[in-house]
PDB file of N, CA, C and O in Angstrom:
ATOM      1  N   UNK A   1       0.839  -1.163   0.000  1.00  0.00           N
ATOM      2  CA  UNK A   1       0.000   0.000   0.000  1.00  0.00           C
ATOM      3  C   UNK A   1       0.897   1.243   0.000  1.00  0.00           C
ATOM      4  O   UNK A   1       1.982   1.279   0.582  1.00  0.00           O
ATOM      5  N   UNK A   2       0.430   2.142  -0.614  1.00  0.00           N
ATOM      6  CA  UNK A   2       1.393   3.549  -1.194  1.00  0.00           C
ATOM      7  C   UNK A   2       0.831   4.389   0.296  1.00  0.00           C
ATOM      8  O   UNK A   2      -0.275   4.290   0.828  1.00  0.00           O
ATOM      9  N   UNK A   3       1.866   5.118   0.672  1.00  0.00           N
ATOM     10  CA  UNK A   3       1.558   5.946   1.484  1.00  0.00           C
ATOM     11  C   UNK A   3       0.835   7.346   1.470  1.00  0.00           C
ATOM     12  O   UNK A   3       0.992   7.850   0.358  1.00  0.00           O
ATOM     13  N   UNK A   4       0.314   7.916   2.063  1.00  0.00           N
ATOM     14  CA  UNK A   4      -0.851   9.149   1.887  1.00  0.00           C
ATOM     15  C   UNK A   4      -1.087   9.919   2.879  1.00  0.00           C
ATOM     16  O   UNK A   4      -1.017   9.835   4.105  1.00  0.00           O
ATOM     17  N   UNK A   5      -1.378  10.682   2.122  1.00  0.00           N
ATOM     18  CA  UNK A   5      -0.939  12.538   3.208  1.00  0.00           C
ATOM     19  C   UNK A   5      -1.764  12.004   5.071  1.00  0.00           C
ATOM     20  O   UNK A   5      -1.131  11.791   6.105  1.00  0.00           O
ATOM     21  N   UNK A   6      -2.878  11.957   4.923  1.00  0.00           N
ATOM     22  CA  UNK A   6      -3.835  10.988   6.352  1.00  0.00           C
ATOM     23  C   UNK A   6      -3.106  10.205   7.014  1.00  0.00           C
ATOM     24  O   UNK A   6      -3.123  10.294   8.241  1.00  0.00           O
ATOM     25  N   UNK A   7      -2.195   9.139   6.298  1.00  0.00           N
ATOM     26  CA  UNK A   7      -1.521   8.050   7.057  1.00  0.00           C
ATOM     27  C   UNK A   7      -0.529   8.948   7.971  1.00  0.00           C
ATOM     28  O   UNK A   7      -0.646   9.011   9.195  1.00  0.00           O
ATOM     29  N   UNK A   8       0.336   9.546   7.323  1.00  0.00           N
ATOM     30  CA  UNK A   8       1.608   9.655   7.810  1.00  0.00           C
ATOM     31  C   UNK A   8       1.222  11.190   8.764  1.00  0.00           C
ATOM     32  O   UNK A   8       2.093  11.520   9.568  1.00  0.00           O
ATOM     33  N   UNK A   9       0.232  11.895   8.691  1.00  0.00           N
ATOM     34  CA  UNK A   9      -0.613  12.663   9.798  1.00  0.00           C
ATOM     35  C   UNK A   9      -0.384  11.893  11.371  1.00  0.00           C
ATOM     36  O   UNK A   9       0.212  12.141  12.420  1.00  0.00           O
ATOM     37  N   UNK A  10      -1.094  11.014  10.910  1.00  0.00           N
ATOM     38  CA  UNK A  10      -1.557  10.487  12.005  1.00  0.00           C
ATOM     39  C   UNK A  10      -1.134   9.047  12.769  1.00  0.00           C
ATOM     40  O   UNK A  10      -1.745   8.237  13.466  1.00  0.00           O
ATOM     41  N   UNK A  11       0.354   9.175  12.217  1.00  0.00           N
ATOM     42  CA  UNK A  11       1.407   8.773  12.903  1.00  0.00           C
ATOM     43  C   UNK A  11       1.848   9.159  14.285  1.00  0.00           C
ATOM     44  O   UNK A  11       2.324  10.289  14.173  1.00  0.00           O
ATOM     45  N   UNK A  12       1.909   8.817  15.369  1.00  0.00           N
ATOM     46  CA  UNK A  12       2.053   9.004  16.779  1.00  0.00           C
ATOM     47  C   UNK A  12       3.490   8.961  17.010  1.00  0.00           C
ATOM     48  O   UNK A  12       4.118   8.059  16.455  1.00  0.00           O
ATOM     49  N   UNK A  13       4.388  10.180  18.078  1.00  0.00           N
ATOM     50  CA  UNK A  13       5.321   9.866  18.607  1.00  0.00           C
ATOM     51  C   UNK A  13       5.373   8.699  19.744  1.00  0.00           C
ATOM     52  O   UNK A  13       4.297   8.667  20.341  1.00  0.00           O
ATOM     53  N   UNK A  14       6.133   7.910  20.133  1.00  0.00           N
ATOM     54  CA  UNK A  14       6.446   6.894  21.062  1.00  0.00           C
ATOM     55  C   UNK A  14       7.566   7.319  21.869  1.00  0.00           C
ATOM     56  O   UNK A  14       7.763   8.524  21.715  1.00  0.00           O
ATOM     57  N   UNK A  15       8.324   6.805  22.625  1.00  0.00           N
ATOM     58  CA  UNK A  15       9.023   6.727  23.736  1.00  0.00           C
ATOM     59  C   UNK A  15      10.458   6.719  22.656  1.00  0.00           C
ATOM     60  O   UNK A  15      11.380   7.513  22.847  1.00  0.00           O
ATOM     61  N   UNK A  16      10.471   5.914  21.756  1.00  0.00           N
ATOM     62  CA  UNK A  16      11.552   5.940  20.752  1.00  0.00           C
ATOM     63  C   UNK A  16      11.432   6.064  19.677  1.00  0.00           C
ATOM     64  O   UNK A  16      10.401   5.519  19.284  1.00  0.00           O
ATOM     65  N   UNK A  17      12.186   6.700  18.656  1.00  0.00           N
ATOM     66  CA  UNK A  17      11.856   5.970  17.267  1.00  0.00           C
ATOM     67  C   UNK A  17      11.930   5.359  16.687  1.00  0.00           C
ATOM     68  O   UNK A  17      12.977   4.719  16.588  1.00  0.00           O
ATOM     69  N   UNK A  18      10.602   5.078  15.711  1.00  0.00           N
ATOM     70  CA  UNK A  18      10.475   4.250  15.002  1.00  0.00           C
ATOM     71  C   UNK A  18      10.281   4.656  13.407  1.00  0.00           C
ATOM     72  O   UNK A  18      10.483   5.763  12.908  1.00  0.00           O
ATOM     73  N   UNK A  19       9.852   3.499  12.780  1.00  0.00           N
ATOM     74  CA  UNK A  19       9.402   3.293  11.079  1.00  0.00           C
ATOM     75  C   UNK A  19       8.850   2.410  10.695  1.00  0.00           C
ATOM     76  O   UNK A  19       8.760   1.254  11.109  1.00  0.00           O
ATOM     77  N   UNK A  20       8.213   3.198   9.400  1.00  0.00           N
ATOM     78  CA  UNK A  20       7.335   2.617   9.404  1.00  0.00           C
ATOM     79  C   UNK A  20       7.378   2.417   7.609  1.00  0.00           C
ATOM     80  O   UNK A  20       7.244   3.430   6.921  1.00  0.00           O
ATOM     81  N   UNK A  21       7.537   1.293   7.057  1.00  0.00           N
ATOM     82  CA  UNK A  21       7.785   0.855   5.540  1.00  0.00           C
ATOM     83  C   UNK A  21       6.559   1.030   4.639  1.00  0.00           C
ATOM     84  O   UNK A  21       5.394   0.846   4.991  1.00  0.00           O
ATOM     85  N   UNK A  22       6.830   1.273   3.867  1.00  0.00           N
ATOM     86  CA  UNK A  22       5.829   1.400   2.132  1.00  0.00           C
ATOM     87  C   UNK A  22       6.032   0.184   1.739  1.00  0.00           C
ATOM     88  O   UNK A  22       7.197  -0.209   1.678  1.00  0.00           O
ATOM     89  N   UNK A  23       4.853  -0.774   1.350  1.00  0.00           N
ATOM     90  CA  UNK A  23       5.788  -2.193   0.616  1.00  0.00           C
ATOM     91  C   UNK A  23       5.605  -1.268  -0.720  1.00  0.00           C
ATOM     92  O   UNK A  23       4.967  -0.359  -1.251  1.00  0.00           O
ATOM     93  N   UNK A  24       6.812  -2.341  -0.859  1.00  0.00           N
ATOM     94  CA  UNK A  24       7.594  -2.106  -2.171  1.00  0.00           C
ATOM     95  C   UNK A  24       6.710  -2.879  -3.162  1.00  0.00           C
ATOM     96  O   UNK A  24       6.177  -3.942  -2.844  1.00  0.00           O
ATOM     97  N   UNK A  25       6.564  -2.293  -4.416  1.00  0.00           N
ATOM     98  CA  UNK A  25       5.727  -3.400  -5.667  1.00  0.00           C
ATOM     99  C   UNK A  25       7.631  -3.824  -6.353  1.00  0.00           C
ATOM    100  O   UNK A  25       7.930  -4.950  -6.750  1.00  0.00           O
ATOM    101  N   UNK A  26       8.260  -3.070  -6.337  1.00  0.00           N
ATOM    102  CA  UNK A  26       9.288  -3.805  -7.104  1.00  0.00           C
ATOM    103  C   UNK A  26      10.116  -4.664  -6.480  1.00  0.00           C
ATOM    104  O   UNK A  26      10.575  -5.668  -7.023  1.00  0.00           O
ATOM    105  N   UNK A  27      10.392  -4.243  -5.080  1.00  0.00           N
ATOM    106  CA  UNK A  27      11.466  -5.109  -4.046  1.00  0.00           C
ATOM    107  C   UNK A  27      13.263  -4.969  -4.071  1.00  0.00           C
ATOM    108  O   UNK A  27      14.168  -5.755  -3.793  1.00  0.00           O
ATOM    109  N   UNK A  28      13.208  -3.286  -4.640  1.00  0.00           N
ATOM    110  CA  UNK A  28      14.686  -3.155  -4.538  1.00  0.00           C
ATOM    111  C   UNK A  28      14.626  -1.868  -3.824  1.00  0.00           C
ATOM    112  O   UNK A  28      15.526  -1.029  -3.816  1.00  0.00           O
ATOM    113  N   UNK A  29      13.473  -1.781  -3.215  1.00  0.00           N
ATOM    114  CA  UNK A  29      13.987  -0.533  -2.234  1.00  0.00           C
ATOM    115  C   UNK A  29      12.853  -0.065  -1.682  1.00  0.00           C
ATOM    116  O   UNK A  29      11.765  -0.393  -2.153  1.00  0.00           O
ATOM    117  N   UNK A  30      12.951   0.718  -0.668  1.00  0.00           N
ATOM    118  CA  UNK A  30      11.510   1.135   0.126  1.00  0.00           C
ATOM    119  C   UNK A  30      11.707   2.530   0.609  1.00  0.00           C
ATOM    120  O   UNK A  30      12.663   3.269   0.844  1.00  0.00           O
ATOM    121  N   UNK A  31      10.527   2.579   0.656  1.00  0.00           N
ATOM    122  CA  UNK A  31       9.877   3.906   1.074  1.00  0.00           C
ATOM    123  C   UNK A  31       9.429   3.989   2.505  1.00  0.00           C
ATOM    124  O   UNK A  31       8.418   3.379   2.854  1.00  0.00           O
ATOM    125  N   UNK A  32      10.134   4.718   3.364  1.00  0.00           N
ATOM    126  CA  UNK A  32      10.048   4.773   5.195  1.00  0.00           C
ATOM    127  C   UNK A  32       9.787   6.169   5.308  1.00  0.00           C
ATOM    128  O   UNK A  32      10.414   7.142   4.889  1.00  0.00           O
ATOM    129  N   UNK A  33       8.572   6.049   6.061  1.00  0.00           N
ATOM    130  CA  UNK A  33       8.859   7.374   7.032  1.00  0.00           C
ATOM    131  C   UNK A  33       9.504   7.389   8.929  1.00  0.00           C
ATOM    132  O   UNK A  33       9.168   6.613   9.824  1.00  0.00           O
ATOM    133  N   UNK A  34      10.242   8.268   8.984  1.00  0.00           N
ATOM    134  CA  UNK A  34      10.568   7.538  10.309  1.00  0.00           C
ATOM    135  C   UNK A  34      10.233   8.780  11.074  1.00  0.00           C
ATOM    136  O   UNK A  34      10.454   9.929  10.692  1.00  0.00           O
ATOM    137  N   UNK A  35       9.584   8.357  12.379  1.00  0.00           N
ATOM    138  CA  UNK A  35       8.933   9.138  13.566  1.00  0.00           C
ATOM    139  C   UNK A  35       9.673   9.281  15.065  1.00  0.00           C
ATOM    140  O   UNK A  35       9.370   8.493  15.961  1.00  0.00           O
ATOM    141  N   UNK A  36      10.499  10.164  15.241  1.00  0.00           N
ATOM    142  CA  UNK A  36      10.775  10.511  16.750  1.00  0.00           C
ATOM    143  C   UNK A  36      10.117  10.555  17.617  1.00  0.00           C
ATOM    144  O   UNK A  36       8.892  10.472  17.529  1.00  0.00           O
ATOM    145  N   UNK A  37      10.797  10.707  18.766  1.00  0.00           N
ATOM    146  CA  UNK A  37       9.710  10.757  19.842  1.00  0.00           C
ATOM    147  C   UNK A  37       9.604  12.363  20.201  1.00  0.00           C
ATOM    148  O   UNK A  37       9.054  12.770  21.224  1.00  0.00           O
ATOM    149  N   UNK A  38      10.165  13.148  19.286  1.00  0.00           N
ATOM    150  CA  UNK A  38       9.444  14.806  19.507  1.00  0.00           C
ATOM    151  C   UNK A  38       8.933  14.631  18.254  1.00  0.00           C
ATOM    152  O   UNK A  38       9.538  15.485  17.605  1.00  0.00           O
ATOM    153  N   UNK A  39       8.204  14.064  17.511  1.00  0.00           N
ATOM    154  CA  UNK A  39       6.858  13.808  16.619  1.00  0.00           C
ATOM    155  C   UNK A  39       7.330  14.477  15.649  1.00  0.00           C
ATOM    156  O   UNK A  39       6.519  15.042  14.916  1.00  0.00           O
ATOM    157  N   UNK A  40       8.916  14.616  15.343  1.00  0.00           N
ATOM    158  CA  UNK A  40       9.340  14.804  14.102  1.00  0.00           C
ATOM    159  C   UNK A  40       9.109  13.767  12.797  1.00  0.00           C
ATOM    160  O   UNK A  40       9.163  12.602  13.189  1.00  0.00           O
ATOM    161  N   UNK A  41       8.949  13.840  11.843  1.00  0.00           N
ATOM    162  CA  UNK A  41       8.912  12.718  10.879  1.00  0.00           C
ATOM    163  C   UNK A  41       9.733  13.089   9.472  1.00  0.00           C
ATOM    164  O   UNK A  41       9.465  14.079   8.791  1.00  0.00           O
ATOM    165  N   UNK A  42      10.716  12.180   9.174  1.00  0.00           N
ATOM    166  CA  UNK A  42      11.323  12.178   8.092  1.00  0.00           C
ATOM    167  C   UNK A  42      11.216  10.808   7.074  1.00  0.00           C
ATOM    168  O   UNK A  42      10.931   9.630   7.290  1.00  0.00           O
ATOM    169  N   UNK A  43      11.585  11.561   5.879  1.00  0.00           N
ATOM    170  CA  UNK A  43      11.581  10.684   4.464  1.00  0.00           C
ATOM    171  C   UNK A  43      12.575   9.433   4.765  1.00  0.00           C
ATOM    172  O   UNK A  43      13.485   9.799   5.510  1.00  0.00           O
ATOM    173  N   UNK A  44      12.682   7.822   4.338  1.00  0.00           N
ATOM    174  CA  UNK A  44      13.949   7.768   4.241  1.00  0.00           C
ATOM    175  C   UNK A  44      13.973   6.809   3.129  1.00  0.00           C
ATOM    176  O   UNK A  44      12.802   6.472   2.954  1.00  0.00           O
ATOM    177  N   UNK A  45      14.682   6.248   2.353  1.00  0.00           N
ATOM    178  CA  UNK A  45      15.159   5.061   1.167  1.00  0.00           C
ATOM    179  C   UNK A  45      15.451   4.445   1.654  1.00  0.00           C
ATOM    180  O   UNK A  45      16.319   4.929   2.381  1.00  0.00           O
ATOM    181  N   UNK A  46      15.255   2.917   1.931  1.00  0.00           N
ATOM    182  CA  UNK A  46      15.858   1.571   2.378  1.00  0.00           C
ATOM    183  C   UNK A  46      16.076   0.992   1.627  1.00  0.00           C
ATOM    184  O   UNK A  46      15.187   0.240   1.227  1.00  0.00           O
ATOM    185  N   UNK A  47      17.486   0.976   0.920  1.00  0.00           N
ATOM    186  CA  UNK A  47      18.091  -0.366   0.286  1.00  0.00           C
ATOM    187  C   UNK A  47      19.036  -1.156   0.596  1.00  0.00           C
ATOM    188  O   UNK A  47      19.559  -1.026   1.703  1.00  0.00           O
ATOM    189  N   UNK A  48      19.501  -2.201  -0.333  1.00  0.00           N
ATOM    190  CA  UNK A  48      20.445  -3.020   0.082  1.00  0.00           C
ATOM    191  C   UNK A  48      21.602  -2.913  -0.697  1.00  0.00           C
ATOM    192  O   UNK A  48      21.437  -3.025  -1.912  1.00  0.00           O
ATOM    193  N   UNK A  49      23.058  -2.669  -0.159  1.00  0.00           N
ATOM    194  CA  UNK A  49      24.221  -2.329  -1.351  1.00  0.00           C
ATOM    195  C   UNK A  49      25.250  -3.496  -0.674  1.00  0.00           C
ATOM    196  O   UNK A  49      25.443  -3.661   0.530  1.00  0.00           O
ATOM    197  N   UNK A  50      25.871  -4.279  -1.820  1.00  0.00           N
ATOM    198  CA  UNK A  50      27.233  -4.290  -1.888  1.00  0.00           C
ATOM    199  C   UNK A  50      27.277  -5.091  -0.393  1.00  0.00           C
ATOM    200  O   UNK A  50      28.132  -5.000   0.488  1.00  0.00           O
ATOM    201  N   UNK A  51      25.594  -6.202  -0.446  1.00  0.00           N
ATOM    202  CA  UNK A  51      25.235  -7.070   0.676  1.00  0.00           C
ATOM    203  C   UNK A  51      24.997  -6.060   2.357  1.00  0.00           C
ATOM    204  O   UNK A  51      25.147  -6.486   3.502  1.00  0.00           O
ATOM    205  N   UNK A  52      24.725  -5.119   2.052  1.00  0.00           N
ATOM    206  CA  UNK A  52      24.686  -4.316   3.621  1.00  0.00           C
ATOM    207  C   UNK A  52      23.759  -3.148   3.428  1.00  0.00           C
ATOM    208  O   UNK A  52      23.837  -2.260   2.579  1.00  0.00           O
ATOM    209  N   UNK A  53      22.394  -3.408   4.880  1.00  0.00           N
ATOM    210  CA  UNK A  53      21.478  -2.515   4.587  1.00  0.00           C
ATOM    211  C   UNK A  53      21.721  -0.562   4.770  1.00  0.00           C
ATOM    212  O   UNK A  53      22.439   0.076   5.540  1.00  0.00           O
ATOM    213  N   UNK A  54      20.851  -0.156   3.785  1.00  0.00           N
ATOM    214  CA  UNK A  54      21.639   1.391   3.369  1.00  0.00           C
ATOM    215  C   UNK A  54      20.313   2.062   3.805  1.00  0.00           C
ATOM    216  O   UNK A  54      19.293   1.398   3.992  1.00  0.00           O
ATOM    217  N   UNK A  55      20.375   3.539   3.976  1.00  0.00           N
ATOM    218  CA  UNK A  55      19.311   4.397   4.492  1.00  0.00           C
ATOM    219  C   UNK A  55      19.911   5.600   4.080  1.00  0.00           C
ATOM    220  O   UNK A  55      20.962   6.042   4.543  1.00  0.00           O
ATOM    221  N   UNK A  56      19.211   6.135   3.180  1.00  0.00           N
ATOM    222  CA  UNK A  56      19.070   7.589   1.876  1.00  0.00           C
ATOM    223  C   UNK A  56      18.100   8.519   2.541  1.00  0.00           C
ATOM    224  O   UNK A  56      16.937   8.439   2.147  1.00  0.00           O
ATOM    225  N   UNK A  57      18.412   9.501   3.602  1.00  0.00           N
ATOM    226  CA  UNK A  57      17.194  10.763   3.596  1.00  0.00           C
ATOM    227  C   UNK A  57      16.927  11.197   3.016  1.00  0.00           C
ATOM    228  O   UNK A  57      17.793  11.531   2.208  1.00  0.00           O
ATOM    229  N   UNK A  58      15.719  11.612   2.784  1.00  0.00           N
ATOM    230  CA  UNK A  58      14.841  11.798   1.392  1.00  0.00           C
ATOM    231  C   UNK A  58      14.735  13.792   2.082  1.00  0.00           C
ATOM    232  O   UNK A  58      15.013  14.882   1.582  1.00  0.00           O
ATOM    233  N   UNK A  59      14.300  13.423   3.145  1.00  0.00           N
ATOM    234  CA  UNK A  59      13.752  15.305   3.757  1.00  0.00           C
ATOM    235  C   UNK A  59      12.790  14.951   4.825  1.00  0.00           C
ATOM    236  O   UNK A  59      12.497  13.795   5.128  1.00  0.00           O
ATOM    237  N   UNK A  60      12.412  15.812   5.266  1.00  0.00           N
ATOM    238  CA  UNK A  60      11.566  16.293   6.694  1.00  0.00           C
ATOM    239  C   UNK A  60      10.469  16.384   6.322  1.00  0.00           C
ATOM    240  O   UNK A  60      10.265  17.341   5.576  1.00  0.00           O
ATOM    241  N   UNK A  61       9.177  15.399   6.668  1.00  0.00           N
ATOM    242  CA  UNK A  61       7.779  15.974   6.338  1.00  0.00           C
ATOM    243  C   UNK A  61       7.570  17.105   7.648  1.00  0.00           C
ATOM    244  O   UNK A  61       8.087  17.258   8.754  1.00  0.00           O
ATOM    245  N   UNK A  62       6.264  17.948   6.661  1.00  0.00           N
ATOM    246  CA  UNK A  62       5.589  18.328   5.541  1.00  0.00           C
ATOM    247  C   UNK A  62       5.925  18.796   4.895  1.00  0.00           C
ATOM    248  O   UNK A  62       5.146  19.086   3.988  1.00  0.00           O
ATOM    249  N   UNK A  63       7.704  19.392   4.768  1.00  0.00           N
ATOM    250  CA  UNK A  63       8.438  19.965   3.974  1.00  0.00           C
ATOM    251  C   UNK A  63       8.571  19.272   2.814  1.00  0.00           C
ATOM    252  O   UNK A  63       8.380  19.896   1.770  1.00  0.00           O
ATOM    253  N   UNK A  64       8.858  18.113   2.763  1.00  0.00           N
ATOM    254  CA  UNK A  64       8.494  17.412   1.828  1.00  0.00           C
ATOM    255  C   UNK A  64       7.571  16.563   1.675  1.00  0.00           C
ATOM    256  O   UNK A  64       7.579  15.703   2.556  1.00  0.00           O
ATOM    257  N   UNK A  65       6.548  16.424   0.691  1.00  0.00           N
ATOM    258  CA  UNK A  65       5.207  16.076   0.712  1.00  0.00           C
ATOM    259  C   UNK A  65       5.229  14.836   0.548  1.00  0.00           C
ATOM    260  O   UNK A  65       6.403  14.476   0.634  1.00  0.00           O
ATOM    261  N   UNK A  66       4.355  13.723   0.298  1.00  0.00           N
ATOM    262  CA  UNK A  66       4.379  12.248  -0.348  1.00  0.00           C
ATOM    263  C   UNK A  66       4.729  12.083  -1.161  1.00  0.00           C
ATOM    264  O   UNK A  66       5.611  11.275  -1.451  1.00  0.00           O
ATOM    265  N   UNK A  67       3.795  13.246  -2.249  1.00  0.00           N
ATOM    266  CA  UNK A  67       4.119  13.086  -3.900  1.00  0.00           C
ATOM    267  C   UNK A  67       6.047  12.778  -3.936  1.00  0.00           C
ATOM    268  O   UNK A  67       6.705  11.807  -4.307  1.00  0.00           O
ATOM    269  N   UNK A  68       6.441  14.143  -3.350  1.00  0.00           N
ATOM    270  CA  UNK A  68       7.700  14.383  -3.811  1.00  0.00           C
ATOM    271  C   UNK A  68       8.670  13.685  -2.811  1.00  0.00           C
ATOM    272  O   UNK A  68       9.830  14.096  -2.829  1.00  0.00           O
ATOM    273  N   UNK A  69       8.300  12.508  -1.785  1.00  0.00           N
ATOM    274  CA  UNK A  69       9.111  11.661  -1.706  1.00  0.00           C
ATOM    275  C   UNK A  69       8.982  10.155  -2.332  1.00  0.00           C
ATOM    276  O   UNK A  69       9.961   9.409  -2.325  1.00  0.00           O
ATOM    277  N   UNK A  70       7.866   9.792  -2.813  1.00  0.00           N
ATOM    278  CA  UNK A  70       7.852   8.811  -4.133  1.00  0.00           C
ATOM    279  C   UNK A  70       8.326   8.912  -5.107  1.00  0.00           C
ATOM    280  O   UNK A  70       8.638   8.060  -5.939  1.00  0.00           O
ATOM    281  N   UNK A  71       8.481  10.546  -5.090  1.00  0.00           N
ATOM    282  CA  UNK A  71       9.506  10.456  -6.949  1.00  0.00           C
ATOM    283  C   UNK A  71      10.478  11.005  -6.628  1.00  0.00           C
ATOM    284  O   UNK A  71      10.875  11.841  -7.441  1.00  0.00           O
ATOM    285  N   UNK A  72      11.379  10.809  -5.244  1.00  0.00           N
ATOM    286  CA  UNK A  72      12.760  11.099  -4.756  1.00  0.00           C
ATOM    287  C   UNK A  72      13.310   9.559  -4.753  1.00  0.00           C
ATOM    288  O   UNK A  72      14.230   9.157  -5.466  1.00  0.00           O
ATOM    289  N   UNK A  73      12.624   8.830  -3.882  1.00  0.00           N
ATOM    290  CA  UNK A  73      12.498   7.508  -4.102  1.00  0.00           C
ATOM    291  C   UNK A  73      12.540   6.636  -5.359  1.00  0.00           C
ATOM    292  O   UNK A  73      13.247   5.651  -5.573  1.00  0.00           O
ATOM    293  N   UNK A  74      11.588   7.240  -6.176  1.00  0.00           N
ATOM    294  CA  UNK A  74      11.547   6.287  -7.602  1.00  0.00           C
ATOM    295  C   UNK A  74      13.221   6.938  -8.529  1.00  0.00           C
ATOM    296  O   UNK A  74      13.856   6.334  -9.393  1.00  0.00           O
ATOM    297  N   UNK A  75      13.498   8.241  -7.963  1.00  0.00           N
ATOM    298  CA  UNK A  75      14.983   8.566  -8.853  1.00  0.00           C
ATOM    299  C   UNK A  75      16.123   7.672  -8.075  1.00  0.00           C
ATOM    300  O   UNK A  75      17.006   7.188  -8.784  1.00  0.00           O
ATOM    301  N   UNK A  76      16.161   7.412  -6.588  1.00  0.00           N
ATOM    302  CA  UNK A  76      16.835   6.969  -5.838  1.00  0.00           C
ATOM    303  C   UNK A  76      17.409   5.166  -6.851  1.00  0.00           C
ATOM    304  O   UNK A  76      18.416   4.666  -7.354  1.00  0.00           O
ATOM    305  N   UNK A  77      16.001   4.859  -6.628  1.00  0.00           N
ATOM    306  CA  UNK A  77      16.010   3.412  -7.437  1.00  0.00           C
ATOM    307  C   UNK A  77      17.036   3.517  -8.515  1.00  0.00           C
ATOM    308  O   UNK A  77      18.100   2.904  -8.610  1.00  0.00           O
ATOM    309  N   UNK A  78      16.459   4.509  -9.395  1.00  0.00           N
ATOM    310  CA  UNK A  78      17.255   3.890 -10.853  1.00  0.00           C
ATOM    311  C   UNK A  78      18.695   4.988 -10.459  1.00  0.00           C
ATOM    312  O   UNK A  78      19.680   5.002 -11.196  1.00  0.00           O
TER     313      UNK A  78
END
């Protein structure tokens, strides 16, 4: 399921942070938003390089919107 402006709203800070994954339709990389516990939330890219997992900041929501971290993400890929 693609992520959307509502979802990632209404994302809750916790005690730590966490993330939270986009499945992937292709399976070479994902789409995270990750949530602090001062209810900050950022973009991030999860892939795999050269056998070892990698993490690409995309930007800071709402500064950066969904749209424009799916197609930060989809440039990330190729």
């Amino acid at each position: 399921m693609r992520f959307t402006d509502k979802q990632i709203q209404n994302l809750k800070p916790r005690a730590s942070r966490y993330q939270v994954r986009e499945a992937s339709p292709h399976g070479f990389g994902t789409l995270a938003v990750r949530v602090s516990p001062n209810g900050g939330k950022s973009w991030a890219f999860l892939y795999t390089f050269d056998g070892r997992d990698r993490r690409m900041t995309l930007g800071r929501y709402p500064a950066v919107s969904v749209a424009e971290a799916h197609a930060a993400a989809g440039e990330a890929m190729r």
